[in-house]
ZALUM-657474 format. One record per atom (N, C-alpha, C): residue number from 1; residue in one letter; y, z, x. Coordinates in steps of 0.05 Angstrom, whole numbers, plus 5000, padded with zeros to 4 digits. Each point is the difference from the previous one (the first is absolute). Example, Ala and Ser with C-alpha at 12.3 -4.5 7.8 and 13.67 -1.06 7.14 Angstrom:
<pts>
{1,"A",{4886,5156,5264}};
{1,"A",{5024,5000,4982}};
{1,"A",{5024,5000,5018}};
{2,"S",{5021,4986,4993}};
{2,"S",{5024,5001,5016}};
{2,"S",{5022,5014,4985}};
</pts>
This chain:
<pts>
{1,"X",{5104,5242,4678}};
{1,"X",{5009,4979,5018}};
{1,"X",{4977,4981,5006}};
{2,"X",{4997,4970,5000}};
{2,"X",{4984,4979,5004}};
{2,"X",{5002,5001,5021}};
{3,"X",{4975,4994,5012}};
{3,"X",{4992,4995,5025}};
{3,"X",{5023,4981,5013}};
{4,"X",{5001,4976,4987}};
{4,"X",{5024,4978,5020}};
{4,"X",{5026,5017,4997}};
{5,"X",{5001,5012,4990}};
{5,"X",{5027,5018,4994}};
{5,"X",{5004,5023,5022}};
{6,"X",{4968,5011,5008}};
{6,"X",{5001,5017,5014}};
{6,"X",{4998,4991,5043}};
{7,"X",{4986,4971,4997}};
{7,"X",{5012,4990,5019}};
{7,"X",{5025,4985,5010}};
{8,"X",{5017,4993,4986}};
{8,"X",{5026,4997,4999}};
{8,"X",{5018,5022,5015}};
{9,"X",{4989,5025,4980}};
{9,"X",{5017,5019,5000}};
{9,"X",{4986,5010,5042}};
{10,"X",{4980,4998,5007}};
{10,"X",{4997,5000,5032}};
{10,"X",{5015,4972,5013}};
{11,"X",{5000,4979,4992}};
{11,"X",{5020,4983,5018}};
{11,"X",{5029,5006,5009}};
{12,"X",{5000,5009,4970}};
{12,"X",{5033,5011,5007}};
{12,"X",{5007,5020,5020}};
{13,"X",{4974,5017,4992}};
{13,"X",{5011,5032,5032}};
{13,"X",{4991,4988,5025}};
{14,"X",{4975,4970,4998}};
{14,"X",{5000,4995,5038}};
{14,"X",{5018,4985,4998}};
{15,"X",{5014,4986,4991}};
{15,"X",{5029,4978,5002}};
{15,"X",{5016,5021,5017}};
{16,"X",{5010,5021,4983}};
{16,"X",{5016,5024,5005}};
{16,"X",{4997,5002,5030}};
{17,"X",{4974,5003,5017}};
{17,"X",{4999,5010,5021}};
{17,"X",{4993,4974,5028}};
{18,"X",{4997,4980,4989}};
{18,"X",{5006,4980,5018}};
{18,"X",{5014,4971,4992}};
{19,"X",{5026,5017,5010}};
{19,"X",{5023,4980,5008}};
{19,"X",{4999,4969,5006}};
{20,"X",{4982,4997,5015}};
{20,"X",{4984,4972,5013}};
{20,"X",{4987,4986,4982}};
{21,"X",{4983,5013,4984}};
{21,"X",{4987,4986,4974}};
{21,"X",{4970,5013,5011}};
{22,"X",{4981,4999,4984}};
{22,"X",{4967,5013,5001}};
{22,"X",{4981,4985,4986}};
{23,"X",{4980,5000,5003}};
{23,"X",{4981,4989,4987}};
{23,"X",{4975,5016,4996}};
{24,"X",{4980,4991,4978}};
{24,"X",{4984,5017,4994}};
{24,"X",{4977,4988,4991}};
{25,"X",{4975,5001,5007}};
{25,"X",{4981,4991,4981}};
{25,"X",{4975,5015,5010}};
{26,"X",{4994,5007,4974}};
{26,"X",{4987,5025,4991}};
{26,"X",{4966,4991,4986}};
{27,"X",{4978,5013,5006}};
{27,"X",{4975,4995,4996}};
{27,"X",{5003,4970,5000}};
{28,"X",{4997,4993,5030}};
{28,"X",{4984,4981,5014}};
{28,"X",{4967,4996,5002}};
{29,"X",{4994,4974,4985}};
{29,"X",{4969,5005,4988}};
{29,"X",{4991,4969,5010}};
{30,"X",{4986,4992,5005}};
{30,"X",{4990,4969,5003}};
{30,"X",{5026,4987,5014}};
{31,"X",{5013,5011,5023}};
{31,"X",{5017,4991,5003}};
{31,"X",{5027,4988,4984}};
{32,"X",{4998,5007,4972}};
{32,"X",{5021,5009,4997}};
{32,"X",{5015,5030,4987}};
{33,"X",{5025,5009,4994}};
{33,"X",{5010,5016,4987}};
{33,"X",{4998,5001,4967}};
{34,"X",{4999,5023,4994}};
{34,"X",{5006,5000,4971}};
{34,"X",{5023,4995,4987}};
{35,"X",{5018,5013,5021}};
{35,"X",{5034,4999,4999}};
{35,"X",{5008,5001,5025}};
{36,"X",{5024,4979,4999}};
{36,"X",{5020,4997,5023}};
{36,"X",{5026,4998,4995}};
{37,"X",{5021,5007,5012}};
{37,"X",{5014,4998,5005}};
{37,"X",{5017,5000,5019}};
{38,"X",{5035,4995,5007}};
{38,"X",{5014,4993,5016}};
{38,"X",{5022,4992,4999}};
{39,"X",{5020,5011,5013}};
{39,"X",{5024,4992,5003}};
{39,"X",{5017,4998,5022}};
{40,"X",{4979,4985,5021}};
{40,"X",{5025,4994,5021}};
{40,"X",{5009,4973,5002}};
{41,"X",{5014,5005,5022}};
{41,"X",{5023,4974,5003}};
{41,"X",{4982,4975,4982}};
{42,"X",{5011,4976,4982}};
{42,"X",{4988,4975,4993}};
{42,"X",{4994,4983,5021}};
{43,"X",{5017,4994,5016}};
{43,"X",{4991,4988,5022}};
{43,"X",{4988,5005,5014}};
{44,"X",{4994,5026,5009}};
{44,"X",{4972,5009,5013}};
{44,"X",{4975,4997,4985}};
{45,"X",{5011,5010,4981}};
{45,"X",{4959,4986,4974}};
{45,"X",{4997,4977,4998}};
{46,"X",{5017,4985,5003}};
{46,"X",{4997,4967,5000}};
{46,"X",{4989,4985,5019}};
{47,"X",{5009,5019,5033}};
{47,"X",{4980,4992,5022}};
{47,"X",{4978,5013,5009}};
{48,"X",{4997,5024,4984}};
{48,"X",{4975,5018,5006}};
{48,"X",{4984,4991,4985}};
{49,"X",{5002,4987,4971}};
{49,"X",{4985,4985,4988}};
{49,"X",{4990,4965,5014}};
{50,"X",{5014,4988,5002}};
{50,"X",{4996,4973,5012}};
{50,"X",{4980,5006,5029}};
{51,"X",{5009,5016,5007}};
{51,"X",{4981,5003,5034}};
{51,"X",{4983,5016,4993}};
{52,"X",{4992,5010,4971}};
{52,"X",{4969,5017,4985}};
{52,"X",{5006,5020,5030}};
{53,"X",{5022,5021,5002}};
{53,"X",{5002,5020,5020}};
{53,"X",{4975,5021,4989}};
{54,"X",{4998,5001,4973}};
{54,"X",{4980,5020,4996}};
{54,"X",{4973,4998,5015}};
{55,"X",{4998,4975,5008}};
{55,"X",{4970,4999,5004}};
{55,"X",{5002,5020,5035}};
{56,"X",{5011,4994,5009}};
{56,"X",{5016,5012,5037}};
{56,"X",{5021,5020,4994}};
{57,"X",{5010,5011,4979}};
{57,"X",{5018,5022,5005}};
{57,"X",{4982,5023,5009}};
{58,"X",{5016,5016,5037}};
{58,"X",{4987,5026,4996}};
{58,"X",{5007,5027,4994}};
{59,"X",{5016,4995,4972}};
{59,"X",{5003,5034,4988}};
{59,"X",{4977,4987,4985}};
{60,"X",{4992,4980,4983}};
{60,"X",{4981,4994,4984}};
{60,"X",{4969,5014,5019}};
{61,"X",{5001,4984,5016}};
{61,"X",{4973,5007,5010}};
{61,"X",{4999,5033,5015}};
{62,"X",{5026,5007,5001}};
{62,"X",{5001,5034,5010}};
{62,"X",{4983,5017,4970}};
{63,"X",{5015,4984,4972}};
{63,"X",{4998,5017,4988}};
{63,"X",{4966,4995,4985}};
{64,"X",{4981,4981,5006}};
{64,"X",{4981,5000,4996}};
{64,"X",{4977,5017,5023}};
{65,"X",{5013,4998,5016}};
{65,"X",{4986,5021,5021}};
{65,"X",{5010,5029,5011}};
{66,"X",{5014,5006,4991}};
{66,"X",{5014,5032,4993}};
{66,"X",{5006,5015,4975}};
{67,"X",{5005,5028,4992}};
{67,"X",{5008,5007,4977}};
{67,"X",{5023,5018,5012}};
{68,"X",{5026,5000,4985}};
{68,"X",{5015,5017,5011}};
{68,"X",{5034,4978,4993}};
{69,"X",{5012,5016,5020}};
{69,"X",{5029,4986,5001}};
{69,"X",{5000,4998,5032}};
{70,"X",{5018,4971,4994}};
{70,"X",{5007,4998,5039}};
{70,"X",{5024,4981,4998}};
{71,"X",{5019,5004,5013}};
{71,"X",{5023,4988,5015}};
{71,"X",{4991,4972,5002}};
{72,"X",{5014,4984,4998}};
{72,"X",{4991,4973,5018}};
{72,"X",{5004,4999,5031}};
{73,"X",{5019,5008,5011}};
{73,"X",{4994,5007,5020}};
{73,"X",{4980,5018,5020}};
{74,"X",{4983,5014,4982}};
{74,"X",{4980,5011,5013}};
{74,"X",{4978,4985,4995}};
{75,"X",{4991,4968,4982}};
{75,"X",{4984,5001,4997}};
{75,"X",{4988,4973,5025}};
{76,"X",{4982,5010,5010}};
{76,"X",{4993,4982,5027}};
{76,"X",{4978,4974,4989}};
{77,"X",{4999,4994,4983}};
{77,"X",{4977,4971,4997}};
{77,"X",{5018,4977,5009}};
{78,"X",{4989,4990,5014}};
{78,"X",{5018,4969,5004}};
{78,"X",{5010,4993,4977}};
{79,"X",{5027,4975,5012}};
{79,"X",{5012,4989,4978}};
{79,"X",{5011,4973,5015}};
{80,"X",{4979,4976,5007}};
{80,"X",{5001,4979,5012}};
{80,"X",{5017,4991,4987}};
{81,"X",{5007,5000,4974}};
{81,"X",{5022,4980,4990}};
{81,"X",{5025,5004,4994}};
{82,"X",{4995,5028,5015}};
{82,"X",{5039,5010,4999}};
{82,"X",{5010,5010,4974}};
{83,"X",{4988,5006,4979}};
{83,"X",{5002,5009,4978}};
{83,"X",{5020,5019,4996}};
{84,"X",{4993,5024,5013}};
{84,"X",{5019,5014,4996}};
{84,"X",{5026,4999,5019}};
{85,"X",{4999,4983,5015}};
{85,"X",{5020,4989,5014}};
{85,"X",{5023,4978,4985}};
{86,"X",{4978,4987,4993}};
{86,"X",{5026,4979,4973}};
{86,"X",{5002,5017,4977}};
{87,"X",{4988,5021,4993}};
{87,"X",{5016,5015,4973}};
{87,"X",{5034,5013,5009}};
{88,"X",{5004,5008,5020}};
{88,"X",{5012,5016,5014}};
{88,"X",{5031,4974,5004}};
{89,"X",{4990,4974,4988}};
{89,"X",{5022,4980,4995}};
{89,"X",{5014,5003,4966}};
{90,"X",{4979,5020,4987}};
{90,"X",{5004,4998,4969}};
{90,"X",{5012,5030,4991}};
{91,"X",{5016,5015,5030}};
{91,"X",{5003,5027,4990}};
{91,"X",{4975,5023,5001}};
{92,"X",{4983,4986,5000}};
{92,"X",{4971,5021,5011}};
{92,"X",{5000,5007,5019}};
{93,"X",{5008,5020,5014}};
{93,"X",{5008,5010,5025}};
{93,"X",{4972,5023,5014}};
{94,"X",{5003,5023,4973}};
{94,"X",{4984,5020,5002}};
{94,"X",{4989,5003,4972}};
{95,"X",{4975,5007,5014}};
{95,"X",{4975,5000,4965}};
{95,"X",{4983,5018,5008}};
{96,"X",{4982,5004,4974}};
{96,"X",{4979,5026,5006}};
{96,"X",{4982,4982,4985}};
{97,"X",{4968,5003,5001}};
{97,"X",{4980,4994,4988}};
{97,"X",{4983,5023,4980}};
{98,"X",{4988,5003,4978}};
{98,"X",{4984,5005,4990}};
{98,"X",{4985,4999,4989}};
{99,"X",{4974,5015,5007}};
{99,"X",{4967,4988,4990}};
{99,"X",{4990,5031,4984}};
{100,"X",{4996,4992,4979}};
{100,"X",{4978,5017,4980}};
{100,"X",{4975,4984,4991}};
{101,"X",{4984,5027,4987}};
{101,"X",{4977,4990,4989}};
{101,"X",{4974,4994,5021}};
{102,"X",{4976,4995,4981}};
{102,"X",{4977,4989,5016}};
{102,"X",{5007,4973,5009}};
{103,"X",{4982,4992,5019}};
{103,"X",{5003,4966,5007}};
{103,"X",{4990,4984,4973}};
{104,"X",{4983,5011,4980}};
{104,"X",{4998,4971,4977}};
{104,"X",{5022,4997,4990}};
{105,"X",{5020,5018,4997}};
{105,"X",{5025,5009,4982}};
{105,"X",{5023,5007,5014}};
{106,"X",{5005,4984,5026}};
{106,"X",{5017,5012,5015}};
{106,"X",{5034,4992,4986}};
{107,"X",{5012,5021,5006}};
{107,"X",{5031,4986,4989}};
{107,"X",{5021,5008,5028}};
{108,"X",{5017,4981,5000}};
{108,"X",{5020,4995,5029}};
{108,"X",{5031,4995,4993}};
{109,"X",{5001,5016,5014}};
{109,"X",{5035,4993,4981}};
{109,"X",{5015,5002,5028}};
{110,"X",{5030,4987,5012}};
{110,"X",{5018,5009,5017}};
{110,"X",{5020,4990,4993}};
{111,"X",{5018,5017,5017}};
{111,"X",{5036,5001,4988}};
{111,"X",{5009,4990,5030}};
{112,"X",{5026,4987,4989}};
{112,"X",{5016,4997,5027}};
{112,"X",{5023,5002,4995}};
{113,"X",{5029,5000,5028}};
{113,"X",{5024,5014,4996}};
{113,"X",{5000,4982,5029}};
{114,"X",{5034,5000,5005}};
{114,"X",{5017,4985,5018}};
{114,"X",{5011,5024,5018}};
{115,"X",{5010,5027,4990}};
{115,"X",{5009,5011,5014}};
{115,"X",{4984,5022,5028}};
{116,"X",{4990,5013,4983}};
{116,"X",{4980,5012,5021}};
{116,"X",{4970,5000,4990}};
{117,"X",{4989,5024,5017}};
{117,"X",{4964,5002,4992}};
{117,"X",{5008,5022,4981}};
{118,"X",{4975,5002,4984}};
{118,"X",{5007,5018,4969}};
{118,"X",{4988,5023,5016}};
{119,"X",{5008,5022,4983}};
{119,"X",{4996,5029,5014}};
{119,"X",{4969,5006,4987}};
{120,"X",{4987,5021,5016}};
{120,"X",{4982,5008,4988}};
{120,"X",{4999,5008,4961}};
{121,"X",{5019,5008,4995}};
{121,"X",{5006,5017,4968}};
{121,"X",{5001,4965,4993}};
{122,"X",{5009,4984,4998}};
{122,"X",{5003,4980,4991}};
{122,"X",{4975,4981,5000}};
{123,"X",{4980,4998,5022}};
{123,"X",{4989,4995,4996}};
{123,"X",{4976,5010,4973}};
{124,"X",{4999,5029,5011}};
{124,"X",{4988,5015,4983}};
{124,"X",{4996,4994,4969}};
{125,"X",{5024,4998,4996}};
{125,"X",{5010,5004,4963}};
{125,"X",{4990,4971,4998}};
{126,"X",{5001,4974,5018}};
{126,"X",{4994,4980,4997}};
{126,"X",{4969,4993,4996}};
{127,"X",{4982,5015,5015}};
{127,"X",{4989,4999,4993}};
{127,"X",{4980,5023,4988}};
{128,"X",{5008,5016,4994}};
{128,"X",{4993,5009,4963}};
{128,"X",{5000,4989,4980}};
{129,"X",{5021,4994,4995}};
{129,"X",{5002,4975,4977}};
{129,"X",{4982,4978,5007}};
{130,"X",{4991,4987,5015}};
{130,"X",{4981,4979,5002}};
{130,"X",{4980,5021,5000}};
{131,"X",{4983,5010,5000}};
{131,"X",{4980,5017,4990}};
{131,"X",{4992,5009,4976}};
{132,"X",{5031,5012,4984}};
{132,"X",{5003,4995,4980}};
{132,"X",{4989,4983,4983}};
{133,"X",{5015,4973,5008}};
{133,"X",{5004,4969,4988}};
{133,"X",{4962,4995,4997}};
{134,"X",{4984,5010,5024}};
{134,"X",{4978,4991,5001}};
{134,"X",{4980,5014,4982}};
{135,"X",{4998,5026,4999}};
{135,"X",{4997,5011,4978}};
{135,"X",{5004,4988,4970}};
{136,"X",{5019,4997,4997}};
{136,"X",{5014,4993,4973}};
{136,"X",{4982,4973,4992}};
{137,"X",{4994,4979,5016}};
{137,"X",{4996,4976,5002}};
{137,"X",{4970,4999,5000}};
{138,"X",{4990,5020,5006}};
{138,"X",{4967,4997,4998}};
{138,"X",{4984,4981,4990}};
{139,"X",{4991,4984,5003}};
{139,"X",{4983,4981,4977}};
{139,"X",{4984,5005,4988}};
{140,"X",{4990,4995,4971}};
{140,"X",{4988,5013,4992}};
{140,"X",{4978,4980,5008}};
{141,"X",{4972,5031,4990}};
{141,"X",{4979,4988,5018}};
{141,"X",{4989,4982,4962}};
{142,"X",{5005,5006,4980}};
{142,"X",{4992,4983,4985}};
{142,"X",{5021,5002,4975}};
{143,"X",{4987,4971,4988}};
{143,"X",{5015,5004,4971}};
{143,"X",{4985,4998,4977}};
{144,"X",{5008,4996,4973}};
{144,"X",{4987,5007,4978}};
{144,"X",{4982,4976,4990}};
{145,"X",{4976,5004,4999}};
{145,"X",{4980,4972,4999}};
{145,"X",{5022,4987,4965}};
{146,"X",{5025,5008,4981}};
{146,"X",{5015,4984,4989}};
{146,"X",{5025,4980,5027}};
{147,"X",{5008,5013,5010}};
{147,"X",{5021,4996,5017}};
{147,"X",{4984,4971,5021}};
{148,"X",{4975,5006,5006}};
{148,"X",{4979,4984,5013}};
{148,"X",{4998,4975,4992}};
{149,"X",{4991,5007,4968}};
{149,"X",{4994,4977,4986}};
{149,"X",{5029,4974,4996}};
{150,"X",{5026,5014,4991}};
{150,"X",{5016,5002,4994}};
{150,"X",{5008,4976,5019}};
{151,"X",{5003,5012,5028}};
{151,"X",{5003,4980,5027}};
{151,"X",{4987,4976,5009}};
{152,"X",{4967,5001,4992}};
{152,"X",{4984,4988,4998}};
{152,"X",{4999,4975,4991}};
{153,"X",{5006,5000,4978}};
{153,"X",{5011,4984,4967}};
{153,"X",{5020,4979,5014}};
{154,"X",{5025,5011,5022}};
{154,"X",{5020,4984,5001}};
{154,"X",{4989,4984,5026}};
{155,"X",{4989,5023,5011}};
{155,"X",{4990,4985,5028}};
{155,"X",{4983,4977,4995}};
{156,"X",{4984,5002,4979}};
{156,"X",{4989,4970,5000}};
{156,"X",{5012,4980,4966}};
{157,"X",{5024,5006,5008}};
{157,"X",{5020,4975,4987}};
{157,"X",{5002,5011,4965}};
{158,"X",{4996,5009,4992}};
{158,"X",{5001,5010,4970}};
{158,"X",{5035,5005,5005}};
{159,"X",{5011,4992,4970}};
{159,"X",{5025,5004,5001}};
{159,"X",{4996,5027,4984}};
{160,"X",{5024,5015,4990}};
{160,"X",{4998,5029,4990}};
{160,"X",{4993,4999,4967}};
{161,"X",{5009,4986,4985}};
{161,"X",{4993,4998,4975}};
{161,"X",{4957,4994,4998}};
{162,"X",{4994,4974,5023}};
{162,"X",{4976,5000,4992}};
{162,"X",{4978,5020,5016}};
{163,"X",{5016,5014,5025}};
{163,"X",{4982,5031,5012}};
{163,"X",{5004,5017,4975}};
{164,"X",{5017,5004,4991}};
{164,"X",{5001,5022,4971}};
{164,"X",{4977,4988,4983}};
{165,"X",{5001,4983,4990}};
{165,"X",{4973,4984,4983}};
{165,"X",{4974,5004,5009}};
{166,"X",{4998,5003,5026}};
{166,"X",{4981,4996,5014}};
{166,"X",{4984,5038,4998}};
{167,"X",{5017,5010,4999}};
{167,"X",{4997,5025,5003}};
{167,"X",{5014,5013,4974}};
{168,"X",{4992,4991,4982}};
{168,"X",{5010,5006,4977}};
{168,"X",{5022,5029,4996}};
{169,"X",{5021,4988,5016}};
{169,"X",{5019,5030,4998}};
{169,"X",{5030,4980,4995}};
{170,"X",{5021,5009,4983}};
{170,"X",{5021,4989,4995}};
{170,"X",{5010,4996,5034}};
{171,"X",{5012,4963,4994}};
{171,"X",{5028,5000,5024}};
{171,"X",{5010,5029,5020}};
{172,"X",{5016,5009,4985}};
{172,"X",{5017,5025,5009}};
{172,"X",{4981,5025,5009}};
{173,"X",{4970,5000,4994}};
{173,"X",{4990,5019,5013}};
{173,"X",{4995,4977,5027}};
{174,"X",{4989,4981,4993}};
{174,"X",{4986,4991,5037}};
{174,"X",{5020,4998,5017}};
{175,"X",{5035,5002,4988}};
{175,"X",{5023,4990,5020}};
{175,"X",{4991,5036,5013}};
{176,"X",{4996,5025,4987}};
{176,"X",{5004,5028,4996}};
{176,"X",{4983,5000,5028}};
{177,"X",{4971,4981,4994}};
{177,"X",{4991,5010,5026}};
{177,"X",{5008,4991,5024}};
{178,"X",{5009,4977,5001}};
{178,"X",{5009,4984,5033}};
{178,"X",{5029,5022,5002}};
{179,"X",{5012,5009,4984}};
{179,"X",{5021,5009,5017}};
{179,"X",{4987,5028,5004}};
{180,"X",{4985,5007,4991}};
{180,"X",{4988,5023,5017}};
{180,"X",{4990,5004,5028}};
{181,"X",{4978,4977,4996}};
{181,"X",{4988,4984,5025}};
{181,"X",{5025,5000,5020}};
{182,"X",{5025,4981,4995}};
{182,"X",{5020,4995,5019}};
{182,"X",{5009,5031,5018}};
{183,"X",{5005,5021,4970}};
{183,"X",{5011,5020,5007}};
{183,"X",{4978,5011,5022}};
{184,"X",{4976,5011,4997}};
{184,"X",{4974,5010,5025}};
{184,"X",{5002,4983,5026}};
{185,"X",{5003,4971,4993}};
{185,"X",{5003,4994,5030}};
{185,"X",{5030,4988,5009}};
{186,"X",{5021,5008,4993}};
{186,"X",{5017,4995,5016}};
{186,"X",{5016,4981,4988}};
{187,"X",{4986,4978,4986}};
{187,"X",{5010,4969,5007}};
{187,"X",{5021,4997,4978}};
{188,"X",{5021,4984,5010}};
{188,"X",{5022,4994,4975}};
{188,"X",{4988,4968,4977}};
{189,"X",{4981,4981,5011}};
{189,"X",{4990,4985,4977}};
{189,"X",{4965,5004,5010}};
{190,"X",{4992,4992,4977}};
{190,"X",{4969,4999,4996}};
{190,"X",{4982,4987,5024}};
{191,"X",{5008,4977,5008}};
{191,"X",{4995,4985,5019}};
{191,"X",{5001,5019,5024}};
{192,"X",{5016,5020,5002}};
{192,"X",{4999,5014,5027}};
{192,"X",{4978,5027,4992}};
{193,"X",{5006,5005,4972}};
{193,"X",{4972,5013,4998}};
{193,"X",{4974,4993,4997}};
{194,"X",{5003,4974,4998}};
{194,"X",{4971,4985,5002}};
{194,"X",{4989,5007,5032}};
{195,"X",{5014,4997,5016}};
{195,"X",{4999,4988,5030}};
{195,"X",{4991,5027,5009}};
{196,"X",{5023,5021,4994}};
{196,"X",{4984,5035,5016}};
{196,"X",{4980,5009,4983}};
{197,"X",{4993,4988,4977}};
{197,"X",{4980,5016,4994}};
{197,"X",{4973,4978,5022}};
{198,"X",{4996,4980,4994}};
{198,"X",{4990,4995,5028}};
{198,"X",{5001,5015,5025}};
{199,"X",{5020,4994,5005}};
{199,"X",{4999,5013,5023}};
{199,"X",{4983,5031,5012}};
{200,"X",{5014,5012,4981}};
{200,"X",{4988,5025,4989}};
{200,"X",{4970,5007,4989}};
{201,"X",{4984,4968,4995}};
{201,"X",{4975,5007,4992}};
{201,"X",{4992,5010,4977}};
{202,"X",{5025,4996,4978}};
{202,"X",{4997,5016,4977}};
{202,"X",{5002,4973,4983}};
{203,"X",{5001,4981,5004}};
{203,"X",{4984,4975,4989}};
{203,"X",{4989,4976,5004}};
</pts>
């Protein structure tokens, strides 16, 4: 099973367990994620985006300063902008938060639901699987000084026929290494593996 294959196959079992929609993003590094995701209401991401809620949401900031699971209702950091007050217009009624990992690598995921607060077992399984997910998602701490070069080549403008020239290896091996490259860090085009391997310090 491929890695994107194998996180798929976790969206589907937290989908399964929150009704409301959940979100997830996993090894948080330089301020940003490696992977994110989400599926709640559109109209709520549309104004949690426009009002940049991330920067002031506090399950966000719960889950950079706690490890664990917590209710939204238990979690006491201010929330001057009513945040979880206007979700609660989008069917977000009751949610839980969760934080894994060290702080360079922190990953945060929470679910929400309209009808009631999720039970302890529910939370639970919820977050296993995000532990899971974080595990699975690891970054790697390096790649192959070909995979390096490979990235390198595009990063500073070489198209793929003349990085193959350049590096005297046929076309179809240098495409061999960027989708390798892609596959180690995550990214679905080159350009986003250009960017985390930055990020990441691995070029």
């Amino acid at each position: 099973m491929s890695l994107r294959t194998s996180v798929d196959y976790y969206t589907t079992r937290l989908a399964a367990l929150a009704p409301g929609g959940f979100f997830f993003a996993v090894h948080i590094r330089f301020a940003l994620p490696l992977m994110h995701h989400q599926t709640y209401p559109q109209g709520w991401t549309d104004l949690y985006t426009e009002e940049a809620y991330a920067l002031r949401d506090p399950i966000i900031a719960w889950g950079f300063s706690e490890v664990g699971t917590s209710r939204w209702s238990e979690i006491t950091i201010p929330d001057p902008f009513n945040i979880l007050g206007q979700a609660q217009d989008f069917g977000m009624k009751y949610g839980f938060a969760v934080s894994c990992g060290p702080m360079k690598s922190r990953t945060i995921a929470s679910a929400a639901r309209e009808d009631r607060e999720f039970t302890d077992e529910e939370m639970l399984d919820f977050s296993r699987l995000i532990q899971q997910l974080h595990t699975l998602t690891e970054p790697p701490k390096s790649l192959t000084d070909a995979q390096i070069e490979a990235l390198r080549c595009v990063a500073n403008g070489d198209r793929h026929a003349a990085a193959a020239a350049r590096l005297n290896i046929s076309e179809s091996a240098f495409k061999a290494r960027l989708t390798a490259a892609r596959a180690s860090l995550l990214a679905r085009t080159t350009a986003e593996a250009i960017q985390r391997a930055r990020d990441y310090r691995l070029l």
